[in-house]
ZAMARGU-4260 file (C-alpha; in steps of 0.2 Angstrom, whole numbers, plus 5000, padded with zeros to 4 digits):
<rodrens>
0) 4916/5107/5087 | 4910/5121/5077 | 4893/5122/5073 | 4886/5117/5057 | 4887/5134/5044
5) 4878/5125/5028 | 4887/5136/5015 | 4906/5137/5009 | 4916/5138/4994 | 4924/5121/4998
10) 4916/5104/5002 | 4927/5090/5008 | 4923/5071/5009 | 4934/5062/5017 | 4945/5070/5032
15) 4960/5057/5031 | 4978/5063/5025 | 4974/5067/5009 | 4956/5080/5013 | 4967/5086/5028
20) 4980/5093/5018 | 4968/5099/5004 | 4956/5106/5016 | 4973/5116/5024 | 4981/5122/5009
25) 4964/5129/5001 | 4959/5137/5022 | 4976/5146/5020 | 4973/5153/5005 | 4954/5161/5012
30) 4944/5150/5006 | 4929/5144/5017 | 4932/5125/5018 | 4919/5113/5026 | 4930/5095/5028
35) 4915/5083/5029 | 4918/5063/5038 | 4906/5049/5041 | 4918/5042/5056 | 4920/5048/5073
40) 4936/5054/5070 | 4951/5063/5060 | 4964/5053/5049 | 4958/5033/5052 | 4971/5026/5044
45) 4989/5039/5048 | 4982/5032/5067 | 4983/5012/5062 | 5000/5013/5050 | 5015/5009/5056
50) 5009/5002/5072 | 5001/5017/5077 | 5020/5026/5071 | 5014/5029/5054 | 5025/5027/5039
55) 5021/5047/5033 | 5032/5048/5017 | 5048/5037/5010 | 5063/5050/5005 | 5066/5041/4990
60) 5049/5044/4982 | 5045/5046/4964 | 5034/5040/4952 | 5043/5024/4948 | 5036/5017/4964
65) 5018/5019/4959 | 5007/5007/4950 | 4993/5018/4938 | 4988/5015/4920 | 4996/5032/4917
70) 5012/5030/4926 | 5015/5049/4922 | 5001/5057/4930 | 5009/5057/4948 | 5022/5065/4944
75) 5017/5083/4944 | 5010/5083/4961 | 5025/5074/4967 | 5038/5085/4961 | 5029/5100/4969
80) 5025/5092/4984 | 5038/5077/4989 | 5046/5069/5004 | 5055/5085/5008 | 5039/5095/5009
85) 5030/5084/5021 | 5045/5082/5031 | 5046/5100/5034 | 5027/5101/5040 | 5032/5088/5051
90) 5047/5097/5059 | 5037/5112/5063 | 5024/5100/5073 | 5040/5098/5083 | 5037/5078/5084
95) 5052/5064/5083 | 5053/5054/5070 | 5066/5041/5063 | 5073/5034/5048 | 5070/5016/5044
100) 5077/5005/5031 | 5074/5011/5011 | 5070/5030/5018 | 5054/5027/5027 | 5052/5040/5040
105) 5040/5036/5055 | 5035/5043/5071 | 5044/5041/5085 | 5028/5044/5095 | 5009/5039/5093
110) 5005/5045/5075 | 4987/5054/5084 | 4999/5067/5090 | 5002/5074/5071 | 4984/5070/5068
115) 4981/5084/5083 | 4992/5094/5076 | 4983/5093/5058 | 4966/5097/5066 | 4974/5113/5076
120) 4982/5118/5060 | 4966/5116/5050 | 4955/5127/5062 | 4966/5140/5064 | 4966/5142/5046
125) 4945/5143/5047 | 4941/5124/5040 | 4925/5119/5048 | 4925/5100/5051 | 4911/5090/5054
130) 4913/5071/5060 | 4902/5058/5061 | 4892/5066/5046 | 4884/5054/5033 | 4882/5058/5018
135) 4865/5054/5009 | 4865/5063/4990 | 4876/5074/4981 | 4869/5086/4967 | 4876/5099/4955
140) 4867/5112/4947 | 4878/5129/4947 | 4885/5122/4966 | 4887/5106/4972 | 4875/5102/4985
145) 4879/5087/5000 | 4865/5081/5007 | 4871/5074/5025 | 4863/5069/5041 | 4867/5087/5047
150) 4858/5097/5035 | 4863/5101/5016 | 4882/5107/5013 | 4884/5120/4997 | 4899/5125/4989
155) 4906/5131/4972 | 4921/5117/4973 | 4918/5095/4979 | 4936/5090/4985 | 4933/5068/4983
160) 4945/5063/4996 | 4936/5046/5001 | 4950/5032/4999 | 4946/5017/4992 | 4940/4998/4999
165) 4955/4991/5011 | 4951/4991/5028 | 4934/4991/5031 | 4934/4994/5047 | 4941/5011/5047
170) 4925/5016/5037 | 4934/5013/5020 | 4916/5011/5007 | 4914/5013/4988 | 4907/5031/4990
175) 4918/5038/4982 | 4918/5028/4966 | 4901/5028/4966 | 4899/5046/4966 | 4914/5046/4952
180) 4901/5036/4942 | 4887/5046/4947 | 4898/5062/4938 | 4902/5051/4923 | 4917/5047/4928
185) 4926/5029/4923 | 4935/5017/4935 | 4949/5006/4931 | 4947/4991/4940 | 4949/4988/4956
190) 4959/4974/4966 | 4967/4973/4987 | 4985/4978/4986 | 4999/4976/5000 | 4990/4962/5007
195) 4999/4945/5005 | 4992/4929/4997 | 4982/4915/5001 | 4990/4898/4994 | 4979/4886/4982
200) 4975/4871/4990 | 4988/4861/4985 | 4999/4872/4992 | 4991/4874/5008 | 4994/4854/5010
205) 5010/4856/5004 | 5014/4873/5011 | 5005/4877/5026 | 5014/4869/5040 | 5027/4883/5041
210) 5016/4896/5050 | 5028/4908/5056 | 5043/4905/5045 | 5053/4916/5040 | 5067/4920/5029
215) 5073/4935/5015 | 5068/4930/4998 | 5066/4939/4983 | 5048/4937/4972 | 5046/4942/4954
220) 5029/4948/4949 | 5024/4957/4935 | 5040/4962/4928 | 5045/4970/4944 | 5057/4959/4958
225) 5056/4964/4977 | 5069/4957/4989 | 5063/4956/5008 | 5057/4946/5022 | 5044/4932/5018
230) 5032/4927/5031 | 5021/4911/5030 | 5006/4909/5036 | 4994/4895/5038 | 4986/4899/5024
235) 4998/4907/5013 | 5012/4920/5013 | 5013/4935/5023 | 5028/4949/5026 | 5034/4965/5017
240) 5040/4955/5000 | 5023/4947/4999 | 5015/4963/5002 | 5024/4974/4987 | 5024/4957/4975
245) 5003/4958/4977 | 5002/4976/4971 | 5012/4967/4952 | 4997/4953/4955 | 4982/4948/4946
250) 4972/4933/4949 | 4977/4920/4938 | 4994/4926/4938 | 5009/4914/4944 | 5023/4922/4955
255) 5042/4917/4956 | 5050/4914/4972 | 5069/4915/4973 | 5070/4907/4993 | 5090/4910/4991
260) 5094/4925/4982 | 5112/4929/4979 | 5118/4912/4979 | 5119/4897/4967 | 5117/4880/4973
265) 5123/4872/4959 | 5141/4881/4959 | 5140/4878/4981 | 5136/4859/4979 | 5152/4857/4965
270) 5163/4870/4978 | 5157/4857/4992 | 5160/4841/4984 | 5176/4847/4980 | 5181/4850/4997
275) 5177/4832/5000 | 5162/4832/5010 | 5163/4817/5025 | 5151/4802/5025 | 5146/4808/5043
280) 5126/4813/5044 | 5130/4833/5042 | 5137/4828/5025 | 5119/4824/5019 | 5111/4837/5006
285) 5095/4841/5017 | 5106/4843/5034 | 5119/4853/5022 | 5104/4865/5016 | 5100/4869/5035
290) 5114/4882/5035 | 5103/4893/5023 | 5084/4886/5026 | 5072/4883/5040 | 5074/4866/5043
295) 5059/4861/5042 | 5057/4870/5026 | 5073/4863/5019 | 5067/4845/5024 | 5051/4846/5015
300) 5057/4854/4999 | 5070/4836/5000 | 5055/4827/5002 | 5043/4833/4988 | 5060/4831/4976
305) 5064/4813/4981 | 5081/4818/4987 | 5093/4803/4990 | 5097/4804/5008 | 5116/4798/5005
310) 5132/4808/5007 | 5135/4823/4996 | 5151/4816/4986 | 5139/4802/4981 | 5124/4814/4976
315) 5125/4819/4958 | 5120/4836/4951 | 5108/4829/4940 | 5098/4822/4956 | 5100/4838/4965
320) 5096/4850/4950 | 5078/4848/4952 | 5075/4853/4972 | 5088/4867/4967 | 5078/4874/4952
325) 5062/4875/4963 | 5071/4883/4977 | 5078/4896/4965 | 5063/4897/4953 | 5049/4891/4965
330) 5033/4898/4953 | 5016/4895/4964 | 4999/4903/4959 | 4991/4910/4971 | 4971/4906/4976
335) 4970/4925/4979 | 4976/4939/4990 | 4970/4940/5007 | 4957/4955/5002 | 4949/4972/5007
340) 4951/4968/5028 | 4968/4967/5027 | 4975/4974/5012 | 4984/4990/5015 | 4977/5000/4999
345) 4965/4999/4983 | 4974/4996/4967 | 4966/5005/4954 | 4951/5018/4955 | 4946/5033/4944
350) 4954/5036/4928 | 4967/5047/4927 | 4965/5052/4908 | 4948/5060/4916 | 4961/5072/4927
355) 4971/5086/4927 | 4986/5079/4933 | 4991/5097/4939 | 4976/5100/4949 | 4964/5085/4952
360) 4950/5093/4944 | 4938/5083/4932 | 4938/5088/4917 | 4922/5083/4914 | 4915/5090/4928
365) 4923/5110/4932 | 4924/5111/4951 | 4924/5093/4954 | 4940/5084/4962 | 4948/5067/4965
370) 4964/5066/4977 | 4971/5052/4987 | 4967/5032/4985 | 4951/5037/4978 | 4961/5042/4960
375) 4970/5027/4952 | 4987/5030/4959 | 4994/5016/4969 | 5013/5016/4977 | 5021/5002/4985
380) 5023/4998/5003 | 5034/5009/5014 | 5026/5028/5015 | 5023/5029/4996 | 5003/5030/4998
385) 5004/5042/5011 | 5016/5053/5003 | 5003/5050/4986 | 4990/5059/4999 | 5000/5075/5004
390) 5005/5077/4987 | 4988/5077/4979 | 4978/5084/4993 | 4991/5099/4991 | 4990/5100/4973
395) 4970/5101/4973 | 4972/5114/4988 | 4981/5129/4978 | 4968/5130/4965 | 4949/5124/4973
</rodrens>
């Protein structure tokens, strides 16, 4: 570790992806760069994503996979520094990576290996970081001053890089929207996103004997549709499609569950029927359903729609037609979303209109920025929130 020098024309809190690449790109370009953490070490959560792979950018990204109030303010950053920039920083650190499904790239080894390669990248460019350094005041009269447990830090330039609430315990706090109010800075409100849901409970009795089911569904959420795998849980739902409908959420909201996307129960039933289904046990409806459901799954839902339990030519459409419009249109609303310990990101945070999108800089305060989660900039599951960090943090380094 280096020692502690207290003066510098760049403070910055927060050493995960986003103040990494910030605190790089402003190193590179001479300026003296102090990249300031309160835990004991570099990039928390690119060493817990992915399984310890890390998901470090999605090659499709663009701003249409971000949730904001301004859903223009990304983009800037993100067409200056997209998937193909990242991807080029990481082919230079010599590491294997792979493509996964939708364009997520991962490691193919422990994501700590990139996270050494960020911290020999950063001191050779000159940043000084300081870990396990808590911060107790920050003031600005001409320079900001940071008042830590390792002596007061100075600089012309405040990089905010601090994340938001999700995953506590990384080290994830508040600080950073409290010291956006402390600036005079508004927050647009904040909620657990890519977390999964907790049933109401009347759905936990209905619903929450299928721990560890699983199937592909598709859930429509506010305005948006996402078609992946479903996991359910003891106390509610779980999996990838669970985790991108919850960023669309709000409490209060219901959700719509399509549990067999692609197909049409009504059209199969006529189609069997026709083919003159036999009065063996197979030909009964809940049996029949087995072939696409969980069983046990399928057997409830016959259950909670009174389903006659006779053979399928004798079933009329109008008896089935309710247990195939919940299956198709299944509208639960949720009790909640898990929350901060396990949601992957913070949806919402400080107002973009207070932002250059260009820069990061506030534009109330001049040499005061705002990069990563912290901002209100949120992207869906699958790279989108670390590629978010690069770009920003790389957008506020050319110019602090």
């Amino acid at each position: 570790m280096n020692s502690p020098a207290h003066d510098f024309d760049v403070i910055i809190i927060g050493a995960g992806a986003s103040g990494m690449m910030c605190a790089l790109e402003a190193a590179k370009r001479g300026r003296r760069v102090a990249l300031l953490d309160h835990g004991h070490q570099l990039g928390a959560k690119i060493l817990i994503s992915g399984g310890g792979r890390c998901n470090f950018t999605n090659l499709g990204a663009s701003s249409k996979n971000y949730v904001s109030q301004n859903p223009h303010f990304c983009k800037s950053a993100l067409s200056r520094y997209g998937s193909a920039e990242i991807l080029e920083l990481v082919k230079e650190s010599g590491l294997p990576y792979e493509e996964r499904k939708w364009g997520q790239l991962f490691f193919k080894c422990s994501a700590r290996e990139f996270v050494e390669f960020l911290r020999v990248k950063c001191e050779e460019a000159g940043v000084l970081i300081f870990l396990q350094t808590s911060i107790t005041g920050v003031t600005h009269e001409g320079r900001f001053e940071v008042r830590t447990s390792k002596g007061v830090f100075a600089g012309e330039a405040l990089v905010v890089a601090t994340g938001g609430l999700s995953i506590p315990k990384v080290g994830a706090s508040g600080f950073g929207y409290e010291l956006a109010r402390q600036f005079g800075h508004t927050l647009v409100k904040t909620a657990p996103a890519l977390d999964g849901f907790v049933f109401s409970e009347g759905d936990v009795s209905r619903f929450g004997g299928f721990a560890g089911l699983s199937l592909e569904v598709q859930i429509s959420c506010g305005g948006v549709s996402f078609t992946e795998a479903l996991l359910f849980t003891h106390t509610g739902l779980s999996g990838p499609v669970s985790l991108q409908a919850s960023l669309h959420w709000s409490k209060g909201e219901t959700i719509e569950i399509n549990l067999l996307p692609g197909m049409d129960l009504l059209d199969w039933l006529k189609r069997e029927k026709a083919k003159g289904a036999t009065k063996s046990p197979r030909g009964i409806l809940k049996n029949l359903l087995c072939e696409f459901l969980p069983s046990r799954l399928a057997e409830r839902l016959c259950e909670l729609h009174n389903v006659p339990k006779i053979p399928l030519p004798e079933l009329s459409e109008k008896a089935a037609q309710p247990l195939f419009e919940n299956i198709h249109h299944w509208r639960l609303t949720p009790a909640s979303t898990v929350g901060y310990n396990k949601a992957e990101v913070t949806r919402g945070g400080i107002n973009t209109d207070e932002l250059s999108s260009k820069t990061m800089e506030s534009k109330k305060i001049p040499g005061l920025y705002f990069i990563g989660e912290v901002v209100d900039v949120t992207g869906w599951l699958g790279g989108y929130n670390f590629q978010w960090a690069w770009a920003s943090g790389w957008a506020a380094g050319q110019v602090v």
